[in-house]
N, C-alpha and C positions, 0 to 999 in steps of 0.2 A: 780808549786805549789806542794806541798806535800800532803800526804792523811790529810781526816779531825781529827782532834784533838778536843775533846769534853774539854771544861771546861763549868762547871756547873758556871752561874753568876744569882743566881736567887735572881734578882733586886726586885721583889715584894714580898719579903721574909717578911718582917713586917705587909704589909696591909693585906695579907693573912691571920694573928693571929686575925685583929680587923672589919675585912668584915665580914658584917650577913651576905650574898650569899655569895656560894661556889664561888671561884674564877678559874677562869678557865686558863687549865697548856697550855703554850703557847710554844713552840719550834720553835724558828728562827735559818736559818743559815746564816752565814754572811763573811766576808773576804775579807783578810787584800790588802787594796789597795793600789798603785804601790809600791807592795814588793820593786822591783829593786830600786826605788828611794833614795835619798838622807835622807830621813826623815826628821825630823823636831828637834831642838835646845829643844824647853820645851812643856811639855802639853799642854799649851794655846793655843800655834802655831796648834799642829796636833789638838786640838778640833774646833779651828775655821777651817782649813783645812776642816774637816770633816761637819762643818753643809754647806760651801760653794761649798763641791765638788758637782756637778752637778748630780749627782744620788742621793746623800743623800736629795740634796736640793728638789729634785724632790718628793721624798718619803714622805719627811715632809709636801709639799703643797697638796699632797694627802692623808694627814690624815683625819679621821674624826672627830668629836666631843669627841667620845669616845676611841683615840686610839692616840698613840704618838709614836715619832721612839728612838731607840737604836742601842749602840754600843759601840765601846772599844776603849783604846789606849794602846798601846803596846811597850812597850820598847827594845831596844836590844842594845848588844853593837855591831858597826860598825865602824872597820877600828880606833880602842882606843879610839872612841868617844860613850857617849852615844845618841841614838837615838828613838825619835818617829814615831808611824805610826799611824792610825786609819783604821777602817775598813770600811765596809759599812754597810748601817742602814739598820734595819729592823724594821717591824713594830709591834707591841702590843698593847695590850689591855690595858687600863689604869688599870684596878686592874687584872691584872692576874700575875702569878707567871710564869715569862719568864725565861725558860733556854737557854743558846745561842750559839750554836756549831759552833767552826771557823776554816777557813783552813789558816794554816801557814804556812811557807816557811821550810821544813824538817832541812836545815841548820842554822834556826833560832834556833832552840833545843839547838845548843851549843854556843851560842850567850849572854847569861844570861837573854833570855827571860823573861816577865815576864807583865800580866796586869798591867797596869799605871793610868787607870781612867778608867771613863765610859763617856758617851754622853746621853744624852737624850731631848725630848721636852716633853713640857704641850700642850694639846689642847686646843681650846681658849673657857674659859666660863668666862661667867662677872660675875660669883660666887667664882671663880681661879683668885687669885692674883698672877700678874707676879715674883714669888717667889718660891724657894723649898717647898717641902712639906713636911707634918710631916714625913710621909714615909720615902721618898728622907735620910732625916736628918738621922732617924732609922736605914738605911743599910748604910750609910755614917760613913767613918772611917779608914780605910783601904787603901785608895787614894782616889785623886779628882775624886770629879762628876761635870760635866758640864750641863750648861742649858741650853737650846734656848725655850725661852718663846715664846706663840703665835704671841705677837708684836713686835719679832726681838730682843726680849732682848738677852746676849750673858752673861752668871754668873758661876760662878764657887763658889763651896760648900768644903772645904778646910780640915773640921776635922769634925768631929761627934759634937754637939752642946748637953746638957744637954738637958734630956727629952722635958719639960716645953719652952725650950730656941724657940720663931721660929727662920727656918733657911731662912733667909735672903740671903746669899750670897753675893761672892761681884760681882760690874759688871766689866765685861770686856772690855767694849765697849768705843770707845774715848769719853772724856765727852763732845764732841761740836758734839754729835753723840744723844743728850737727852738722853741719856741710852738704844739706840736702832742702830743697827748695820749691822741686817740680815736681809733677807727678811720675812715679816709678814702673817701669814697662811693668805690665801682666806677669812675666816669667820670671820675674825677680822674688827668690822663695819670700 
């Protein structure tokens, strides 16, 4: 691995503007998992990749009510192909303003690196519809975001959506799957 390389991804950059409580700056480090590997064909593949891998998965069933996990996908070009990777999750704060420093492979630099998406989950409250949120939609634009809802939903958030618009997403889960695919937090009755 290479030294760490800081990019700022601060995901809670909108709810920060419209939160009365101060929201609280959260710094996670994270990184990129089996560099050496093949990667993955499209986004979908490394973000489902990423809520399955067994650490991420783990991280997520020990969320708590007030905290969700993230992460990245990262693209490069390999061997004239493009390719994805994700990283490993970390955990936050549902309204805090996360910046997220990651370590990358030094050789990736000349690779045409570059962030590809994001990951993330909802914690599960029966007040939270298994849906993006206004937020989500707000810093959404730039590349997909992905979602693992508390009851295994697996969605993807595609463009930025008009203010007003909610973001819905689409699922990505097979449809004789009920729209559900991953495994479901502990506190989901």
């Amino acid at each position: 691995m290479g030294a760490w390389h800081v990019h700022c991804y601060d995901l809670k950059q909108f709810s920060a503007a419209v939160l009365r409580d101060k929201p609280e700056n959260v710094i996670i480090e994270i990184k990129v998992m089996n560099p050496d590997g093949q990667g993955y064909e499209t986004q979908e593949d490394a973000a489902y990749a990423a809520y399955v891998d067994s650490y991420n998965n783990e991280k997520f069933l020990n969320t708590s009510e007030k905290e969700e996990i993230i992460g990245l996908l990262i693209q490069i070009e390999k061997n004239g192909l493009t390719r994805y990777y994700y990283t490993s999750a970390g955990i936050t704060k549902i309204n805090a303003i996360t910046k997220i420093r990651t370590d990358i492979p030094d050789e990736w630099l000349s690779m045409g690196l570059k962030i590809a998406g994001g990951f993330h989950s909802h914690p599960y409250n029966p007040d939270i519809r298994e849906a993006f949120s206004d937020e989500d939609n707000q810093i959404n634009g730039t590349y997909p975001m992905f979602l693992r809802t508390a009851k295994g939903g697996f969605k993807v958030l595609e463009r930025h959506l008009p203010l007003f618009d909610k973001p819905v997403g689409k699922n990505l889960c097979p449809e004789v799957s009920a729209g559900y695919c991953l495994d479901p937090h502990p506190s989901v009755p």
